[in-house]
Backbone bond lengths (Angstrom), bond angles and torsions (degrees), N, CA, C in turn:
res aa  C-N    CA-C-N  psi(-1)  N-CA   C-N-CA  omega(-1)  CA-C   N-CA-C  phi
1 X - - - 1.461 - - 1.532 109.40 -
2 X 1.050 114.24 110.00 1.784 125.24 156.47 1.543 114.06 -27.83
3 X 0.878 117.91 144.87 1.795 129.08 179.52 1.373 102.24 -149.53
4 X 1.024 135.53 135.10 1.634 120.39 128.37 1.553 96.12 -144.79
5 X 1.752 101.13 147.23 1.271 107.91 -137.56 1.655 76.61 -160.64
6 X 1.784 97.00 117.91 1.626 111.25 178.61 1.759 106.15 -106.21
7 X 1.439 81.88 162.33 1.546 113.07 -174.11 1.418 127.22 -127.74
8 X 1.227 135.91 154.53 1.518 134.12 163.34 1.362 96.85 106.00
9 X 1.286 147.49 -9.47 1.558 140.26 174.69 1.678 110.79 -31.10
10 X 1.022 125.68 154.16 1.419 117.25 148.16 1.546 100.28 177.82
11 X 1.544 115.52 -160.49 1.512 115.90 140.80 0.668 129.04 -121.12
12 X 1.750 107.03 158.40 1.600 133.13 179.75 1.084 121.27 -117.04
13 X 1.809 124.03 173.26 1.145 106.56 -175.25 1.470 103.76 -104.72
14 X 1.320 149.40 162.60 1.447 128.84 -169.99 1.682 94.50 -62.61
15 X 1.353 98.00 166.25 1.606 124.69 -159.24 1.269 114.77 51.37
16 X 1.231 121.27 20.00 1.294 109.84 169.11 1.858 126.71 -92.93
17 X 0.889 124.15 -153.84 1.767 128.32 -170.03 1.428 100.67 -135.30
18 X 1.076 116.58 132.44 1.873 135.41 156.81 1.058 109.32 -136.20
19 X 1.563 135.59 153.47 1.567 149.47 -167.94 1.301 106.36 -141.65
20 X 1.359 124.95 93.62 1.549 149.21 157.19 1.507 88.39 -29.10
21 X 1.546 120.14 163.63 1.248 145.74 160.23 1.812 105.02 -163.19
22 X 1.295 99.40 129.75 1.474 96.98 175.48 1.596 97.51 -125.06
23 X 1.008 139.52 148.77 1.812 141.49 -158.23 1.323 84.09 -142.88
24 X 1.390 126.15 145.81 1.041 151.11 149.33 1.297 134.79 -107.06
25 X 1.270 127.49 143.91 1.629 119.49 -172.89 1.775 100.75 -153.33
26 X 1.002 127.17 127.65 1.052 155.49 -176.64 1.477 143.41 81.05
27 X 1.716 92.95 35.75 1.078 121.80 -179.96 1.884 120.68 179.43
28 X 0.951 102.07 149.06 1.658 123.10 -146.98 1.449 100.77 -86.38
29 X 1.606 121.72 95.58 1.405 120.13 -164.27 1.890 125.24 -80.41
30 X 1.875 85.91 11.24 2.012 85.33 -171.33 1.111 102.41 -84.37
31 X 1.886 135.39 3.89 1.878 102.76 -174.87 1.807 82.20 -113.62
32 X 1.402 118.14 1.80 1.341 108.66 -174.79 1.681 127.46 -93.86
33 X 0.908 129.96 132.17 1.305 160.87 -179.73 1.767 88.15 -39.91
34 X 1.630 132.97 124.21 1.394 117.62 144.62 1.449 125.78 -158.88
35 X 1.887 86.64 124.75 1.222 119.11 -176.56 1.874 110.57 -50.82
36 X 1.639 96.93 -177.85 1.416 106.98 -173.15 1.609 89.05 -154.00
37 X 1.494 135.39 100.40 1.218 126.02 -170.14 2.116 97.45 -114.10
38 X 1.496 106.01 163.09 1.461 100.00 162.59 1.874 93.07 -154.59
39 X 1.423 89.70 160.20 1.687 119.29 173.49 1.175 114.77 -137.67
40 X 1.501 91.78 113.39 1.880 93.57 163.83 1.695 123.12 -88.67
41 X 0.953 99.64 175.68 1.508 96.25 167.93 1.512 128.42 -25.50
42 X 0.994 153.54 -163.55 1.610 138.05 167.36 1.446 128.45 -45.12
43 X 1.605 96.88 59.69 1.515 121.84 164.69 1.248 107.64 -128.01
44 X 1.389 110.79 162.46 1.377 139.40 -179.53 1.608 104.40 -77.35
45 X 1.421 97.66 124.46 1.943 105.01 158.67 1.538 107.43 -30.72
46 X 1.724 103.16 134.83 1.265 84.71 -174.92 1.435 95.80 -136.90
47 X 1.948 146.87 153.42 0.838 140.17 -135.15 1.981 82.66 -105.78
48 X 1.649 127.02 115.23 0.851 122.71 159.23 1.597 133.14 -79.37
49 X 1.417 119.33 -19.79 1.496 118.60 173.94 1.860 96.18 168.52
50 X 1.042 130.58 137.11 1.147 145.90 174.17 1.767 116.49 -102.05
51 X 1.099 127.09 173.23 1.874 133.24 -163.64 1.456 97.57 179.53
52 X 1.575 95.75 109.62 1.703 98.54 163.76 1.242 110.09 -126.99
53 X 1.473 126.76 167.23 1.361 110.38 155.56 1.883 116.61 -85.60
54 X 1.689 95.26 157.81 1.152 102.84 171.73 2.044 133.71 -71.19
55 X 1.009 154.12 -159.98 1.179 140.67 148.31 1.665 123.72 -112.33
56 X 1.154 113.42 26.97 1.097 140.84 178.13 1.325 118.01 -74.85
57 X 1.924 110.68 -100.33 1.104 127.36 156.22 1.354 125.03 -118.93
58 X 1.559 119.82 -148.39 1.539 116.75 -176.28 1.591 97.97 -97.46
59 X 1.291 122.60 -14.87 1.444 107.66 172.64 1.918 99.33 -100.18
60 X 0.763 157.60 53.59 0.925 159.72 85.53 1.285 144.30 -32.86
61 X 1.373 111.31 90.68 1.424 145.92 -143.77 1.598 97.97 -117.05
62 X 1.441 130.72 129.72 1.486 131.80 140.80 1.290 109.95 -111.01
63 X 1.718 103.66 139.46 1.865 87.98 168.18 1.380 102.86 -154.11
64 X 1.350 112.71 168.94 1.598 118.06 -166.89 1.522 116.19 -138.25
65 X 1.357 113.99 117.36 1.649 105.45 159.91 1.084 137.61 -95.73
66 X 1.461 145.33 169.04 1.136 155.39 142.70 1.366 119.52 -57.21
67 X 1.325 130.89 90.69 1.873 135.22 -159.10 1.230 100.04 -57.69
68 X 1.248 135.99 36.90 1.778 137.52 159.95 1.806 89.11 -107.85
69 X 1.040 139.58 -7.11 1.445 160.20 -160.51 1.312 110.51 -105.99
70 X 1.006 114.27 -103.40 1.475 148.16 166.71 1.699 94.73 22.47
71 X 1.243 103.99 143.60 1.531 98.27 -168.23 1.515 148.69 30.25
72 X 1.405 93.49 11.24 2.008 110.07 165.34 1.475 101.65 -97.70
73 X 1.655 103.45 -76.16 1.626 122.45 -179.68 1.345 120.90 -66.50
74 X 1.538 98.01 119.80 1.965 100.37 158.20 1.262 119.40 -90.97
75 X 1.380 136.23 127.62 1.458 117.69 171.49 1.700 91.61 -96.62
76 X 1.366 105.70 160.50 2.119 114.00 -177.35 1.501 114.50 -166.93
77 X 0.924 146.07 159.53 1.518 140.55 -173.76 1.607 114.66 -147.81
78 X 0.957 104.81 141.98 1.296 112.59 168.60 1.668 114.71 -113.86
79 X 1.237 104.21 104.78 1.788 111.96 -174.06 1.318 105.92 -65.06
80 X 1.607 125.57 -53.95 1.254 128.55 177.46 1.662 124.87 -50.18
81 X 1.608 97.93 -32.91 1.373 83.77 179.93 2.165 99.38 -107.18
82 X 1.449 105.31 16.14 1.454 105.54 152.54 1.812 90.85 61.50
83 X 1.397 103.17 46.69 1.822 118.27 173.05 1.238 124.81 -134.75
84 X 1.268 135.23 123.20 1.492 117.34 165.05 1.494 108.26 -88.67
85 X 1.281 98.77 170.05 2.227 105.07 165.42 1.130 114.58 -129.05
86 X 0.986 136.06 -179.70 1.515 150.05 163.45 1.561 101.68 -147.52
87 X 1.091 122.75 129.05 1.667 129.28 -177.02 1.896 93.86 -121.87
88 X 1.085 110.27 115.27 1.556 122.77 157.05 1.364 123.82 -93.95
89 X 1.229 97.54 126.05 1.896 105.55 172.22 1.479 100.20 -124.15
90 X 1.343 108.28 155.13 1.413 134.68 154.74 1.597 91.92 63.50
91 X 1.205 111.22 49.19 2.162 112.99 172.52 1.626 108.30 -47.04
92 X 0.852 78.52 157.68 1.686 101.74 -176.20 1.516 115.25 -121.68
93 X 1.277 131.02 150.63 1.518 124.74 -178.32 1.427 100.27 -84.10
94 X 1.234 137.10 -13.29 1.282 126.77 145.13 1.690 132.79 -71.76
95 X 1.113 110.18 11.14 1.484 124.35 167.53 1.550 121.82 -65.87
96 X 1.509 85.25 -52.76 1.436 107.10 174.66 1.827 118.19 -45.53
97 X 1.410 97.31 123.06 1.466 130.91 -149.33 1.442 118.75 173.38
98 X 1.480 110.44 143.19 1.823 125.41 157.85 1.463 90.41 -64.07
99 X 1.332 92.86 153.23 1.566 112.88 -168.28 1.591 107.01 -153.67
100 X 1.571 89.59 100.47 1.960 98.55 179.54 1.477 116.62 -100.52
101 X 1.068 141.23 153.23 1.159 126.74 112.28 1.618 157.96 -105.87
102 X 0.929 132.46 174.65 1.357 150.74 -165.03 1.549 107.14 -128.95
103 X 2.065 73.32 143.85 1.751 100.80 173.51 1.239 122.27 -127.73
104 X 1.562 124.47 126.65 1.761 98.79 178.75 1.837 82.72 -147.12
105 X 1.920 85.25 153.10 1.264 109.25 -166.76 1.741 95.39 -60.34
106 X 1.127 128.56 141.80 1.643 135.21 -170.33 1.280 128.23 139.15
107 X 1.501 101.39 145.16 1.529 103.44 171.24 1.527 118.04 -104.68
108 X 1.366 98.05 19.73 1.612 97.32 -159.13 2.009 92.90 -103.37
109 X 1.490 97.68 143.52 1.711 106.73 -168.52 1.810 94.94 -70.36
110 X 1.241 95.31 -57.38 1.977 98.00 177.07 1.423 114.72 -56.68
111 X 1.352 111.73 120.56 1.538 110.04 -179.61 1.700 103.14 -131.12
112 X 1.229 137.25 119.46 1.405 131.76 -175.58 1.774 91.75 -66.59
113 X 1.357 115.10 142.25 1.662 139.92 169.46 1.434 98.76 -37.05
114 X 1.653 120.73 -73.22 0.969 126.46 155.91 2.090 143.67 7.57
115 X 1.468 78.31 -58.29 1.675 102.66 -154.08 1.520 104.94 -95.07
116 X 1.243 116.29 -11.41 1.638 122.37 179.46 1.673 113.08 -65.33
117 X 1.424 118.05 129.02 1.213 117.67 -174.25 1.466 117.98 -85.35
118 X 1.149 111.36 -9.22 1.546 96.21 -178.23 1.674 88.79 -146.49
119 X 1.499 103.78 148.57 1.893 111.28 172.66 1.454 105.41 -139.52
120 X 1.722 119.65 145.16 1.359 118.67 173.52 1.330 93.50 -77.85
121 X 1.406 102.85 -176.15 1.531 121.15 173.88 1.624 113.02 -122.93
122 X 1.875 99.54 60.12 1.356 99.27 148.57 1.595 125.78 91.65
123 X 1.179 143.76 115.28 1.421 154.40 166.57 1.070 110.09 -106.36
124 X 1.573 146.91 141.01 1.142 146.29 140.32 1.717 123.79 -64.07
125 X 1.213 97.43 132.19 1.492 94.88 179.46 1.663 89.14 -134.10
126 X 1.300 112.95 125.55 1.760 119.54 165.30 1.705 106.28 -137.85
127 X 1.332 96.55 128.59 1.871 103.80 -167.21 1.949 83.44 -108.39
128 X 1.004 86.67 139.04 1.964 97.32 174.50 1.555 78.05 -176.61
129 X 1.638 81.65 159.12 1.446 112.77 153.95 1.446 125.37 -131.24
């Protein structure tokens, strides 16, 4: 049975730092595609940053943000230990959101929301002060 199952939720105060971890277990996360999704309150899933590998080599990395992102969030993975991350800097009270991620078999950076084969069920992240 597939799992992946995130970590690091909590609160912050804006500008502060939290570090997503999503762990996986029963399945082998280096040919798979993984997303970084969040939902706020009566909003739409929204694509927070994606991580694939390249076809190059083993450091061959593609990755993508959402420009509400872009220079706060790192998305990064560790294949060996079969983990993705998300590292947040400088949060925003609009950050605040469940925060999943997703895996789908691929090398391709574009992945429709849709089309991802496997999803955790969710971290809270709420930035207030």
């Amino acid at each position: 049975q597939v799992q992946l199952v995130e970590s690091g939720g909590g609160l912050v105060q804006p500008g502060g730092s939290l570090r997503l971890s999503c762990a996986a277990s029963g399945v082998y996360l280096r040919p798979y595609a993984m997303g970084w999704y969040r939902q706020a309150p009566g909003k739409e899933r929204e694509l927070v940053a994606v991580i694939t590998r390249g076809a190059l080599t083993d450091d061959d990395f593609m990755t993508k943000y959402a420009d509400s992102v872009k220079g706060r969030f790192t998305i990064s993975r560790d294949d060996a230990k079969n983990t993705g991350y998300l590292q947040m800097n400088g949060l925003k009270p609009e950050d605040t959101a469940v925060y999943y991620c997703a895996a789908k078999y691929t090398t391709r950076i574009v992945v429709p929301t849709g089309a991802y084969d496997y999803w955790g069920q969710g971290t809270q992240v709420t930035v207030s002060s």
